[in-house]
N, C-alpha and C positions, 0 to 999 in steps of 0.2 A: 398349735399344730393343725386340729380340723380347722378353725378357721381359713387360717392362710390355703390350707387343700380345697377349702370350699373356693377360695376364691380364683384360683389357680385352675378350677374346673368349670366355673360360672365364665371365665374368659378362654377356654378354648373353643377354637374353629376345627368343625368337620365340616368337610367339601367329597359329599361322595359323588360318581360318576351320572351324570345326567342320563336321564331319558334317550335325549334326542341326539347324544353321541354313540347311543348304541342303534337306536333309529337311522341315524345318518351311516354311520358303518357299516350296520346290515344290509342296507339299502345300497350300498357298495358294493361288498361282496356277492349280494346276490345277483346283481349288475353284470359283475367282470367274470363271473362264472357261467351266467344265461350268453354272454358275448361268446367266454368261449366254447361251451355245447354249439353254439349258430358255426362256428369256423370248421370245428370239428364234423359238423354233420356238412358243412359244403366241400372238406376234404375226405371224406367218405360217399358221400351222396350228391350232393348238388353239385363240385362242379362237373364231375361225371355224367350226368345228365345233362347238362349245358353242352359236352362235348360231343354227346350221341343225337343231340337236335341239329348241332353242326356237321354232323358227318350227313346226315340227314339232307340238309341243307345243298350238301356237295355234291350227295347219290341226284338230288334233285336237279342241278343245275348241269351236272357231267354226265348224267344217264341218261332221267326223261327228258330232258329239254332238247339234249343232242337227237333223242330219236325220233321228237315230233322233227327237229329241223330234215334230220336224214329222212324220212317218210314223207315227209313234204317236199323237198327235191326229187327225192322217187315216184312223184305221182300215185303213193300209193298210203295217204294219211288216213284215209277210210277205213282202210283194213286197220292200219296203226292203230286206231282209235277204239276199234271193236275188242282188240285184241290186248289192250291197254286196258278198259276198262274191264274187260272180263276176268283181268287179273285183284281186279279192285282197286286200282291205280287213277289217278286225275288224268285225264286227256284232254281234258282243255272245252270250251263249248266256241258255236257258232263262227269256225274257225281258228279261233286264238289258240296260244298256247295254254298248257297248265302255268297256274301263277302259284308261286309259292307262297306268296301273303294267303290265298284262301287256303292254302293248303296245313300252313300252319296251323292258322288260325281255329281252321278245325275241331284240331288237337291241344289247343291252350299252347304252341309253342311259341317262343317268341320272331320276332318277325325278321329279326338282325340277332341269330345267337352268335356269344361269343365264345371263341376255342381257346381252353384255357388248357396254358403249357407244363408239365411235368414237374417245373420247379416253382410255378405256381400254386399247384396243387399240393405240392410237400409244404411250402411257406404256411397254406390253411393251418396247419395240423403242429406245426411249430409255433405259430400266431395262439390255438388253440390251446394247447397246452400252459402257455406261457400264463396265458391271461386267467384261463383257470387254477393255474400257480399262485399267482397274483392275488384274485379272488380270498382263495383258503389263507394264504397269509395277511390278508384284511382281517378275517373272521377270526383268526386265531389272536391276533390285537389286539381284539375286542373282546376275545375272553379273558386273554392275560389282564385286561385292566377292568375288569370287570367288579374288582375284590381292593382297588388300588382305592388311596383316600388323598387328600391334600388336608394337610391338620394347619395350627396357627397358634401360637399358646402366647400368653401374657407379652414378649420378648422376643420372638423367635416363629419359624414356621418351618414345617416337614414337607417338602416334596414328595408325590407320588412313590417317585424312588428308593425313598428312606433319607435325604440328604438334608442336613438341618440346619440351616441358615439364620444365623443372629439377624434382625433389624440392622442393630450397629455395624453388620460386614459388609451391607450393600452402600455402595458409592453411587448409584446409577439405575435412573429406573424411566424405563421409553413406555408410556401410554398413550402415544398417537394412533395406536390401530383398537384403542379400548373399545370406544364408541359403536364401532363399525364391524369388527371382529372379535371384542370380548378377549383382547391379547393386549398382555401387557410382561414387557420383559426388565429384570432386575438383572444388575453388573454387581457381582461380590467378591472378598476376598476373605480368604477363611482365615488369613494371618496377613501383616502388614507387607510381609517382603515375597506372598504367595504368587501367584499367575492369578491374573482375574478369572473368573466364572461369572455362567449366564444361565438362570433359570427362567421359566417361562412361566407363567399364573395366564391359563387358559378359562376361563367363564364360562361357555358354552361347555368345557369339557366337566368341569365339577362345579356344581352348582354351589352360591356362594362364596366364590372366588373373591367377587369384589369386596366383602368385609373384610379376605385376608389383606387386597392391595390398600383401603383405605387402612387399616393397622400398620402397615409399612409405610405409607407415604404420612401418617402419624409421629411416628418411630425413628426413621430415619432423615438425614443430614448429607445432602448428595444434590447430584444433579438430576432436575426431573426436566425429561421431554415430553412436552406436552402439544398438544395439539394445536399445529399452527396455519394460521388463518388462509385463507387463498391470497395473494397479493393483488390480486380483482376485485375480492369484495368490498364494496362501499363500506366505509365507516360509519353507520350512524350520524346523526347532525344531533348534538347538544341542544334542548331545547332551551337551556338561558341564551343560547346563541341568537336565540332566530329574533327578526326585529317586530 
């Protein structure tokens, strides 16, 4: 009895959650949460301001510009100009008009602002929210699997889940994305007359994943997809070939 227990425990797989999937996740969530503080502060704050450079813009082009013109057809741009700047307003130099490029510019405003419309400004705030929605149910993921394991025992392996899958039940096992993304998916059936099922063996996600697929691709009697070649790629040349 201890023996067999010892050896029943010398061959199990624990695969706990990596590093860099909580790395990676966090680095998400904190992401689509800073995205949405940015929406949110341009639907409370900045595009609002964008709209008051704009109006800006218009007092500028429909006010002062109309009264240098009217004071210049009046013969009477002199006084215009005295009475313009004494309000602390641009009056334009050495005949010209006032330009609103200096005028912005000034003021850090931009040179072309845009007037941004009501249902604009509500999409911020809806964009906003959404995304910092988004965010928190990233993070929360990442705690829920925080405590999660992928096991593998003599026979058989445990999903994250709790779902425990004989060797003998998988039919089907795609490793063409191992290489490149650490994903490798297995096709099983838990009885012969069942609905297939598909579990997923993630590598990046629980480290040590790959000792459980090499015990399965050991174990099992199925079809493997394996990784196949570019139809481009040269073949090699056989060197008893060559003369």
């Amino acid at each position: 009895m201890e023996s067999s227990a010892s050896a029943e425990s010398a061959s199990a797989i624990v695969c706990r959650v990596t590093p860099w999937y909580f790395r990676r996740m966090g680095m998400m969530a904190a992401m689509l949460v800073l995205m949405g503080l940015w929406f949110l502060y341009d639907w409370k704050f900045g595009y609002h301001e964008a709209n008051k450079v704009a109006d800006q813009k218009d007092w500028f082009e429909q006010t002062l510009l109309k009264g240098y013109d009217e004071a210049k057809a009046a013969n009477r741009l002199e006084q215009w100009v005295k009475e313009t700047e004494a309000k602390g307003l641009p009056a334009g130099k050495n005949g010209e008009p006032p330009r609103w490029v200096s005028y912005a510019a000034e003021r850090g405003w931009s040179e072309k602002p845009h007037r941004w419309t009501d249902r604009e400004i509500a999409g911020q705030f809806w964009w906003g929210s959404g995304t910092i929605a988004i965010g928190l149910l990233v993070a929360l993921t990442m705690l829920l699997n925080r405590n999660r394991v992928l096991r593998a025992g003599a026979d058989h392996w445990i999903t994250p889940q709790g779902t425990k899958i004989s060797f003998a039940q998988v039919f089907r096992v795609d490793k063409r994305k191992w290489d490149n993304k650490g994903l490798a998916y297995a096709w099983y059936r838990q009885a012969p007359d069942s609905p297939e099922k598909k579990a997923v063996l993630d590598d990046f996600k629980f480290d040590g994943t790959g000792r459980v697929l090499e015990r399965l691709l050991a174990n099992f009697k199925g079809e493997l997809i394996d990784k196949v070649p570019d139809a481009d790629t040269p073949t090699p040349a056989d060197p008893s070939q060559a003369n």
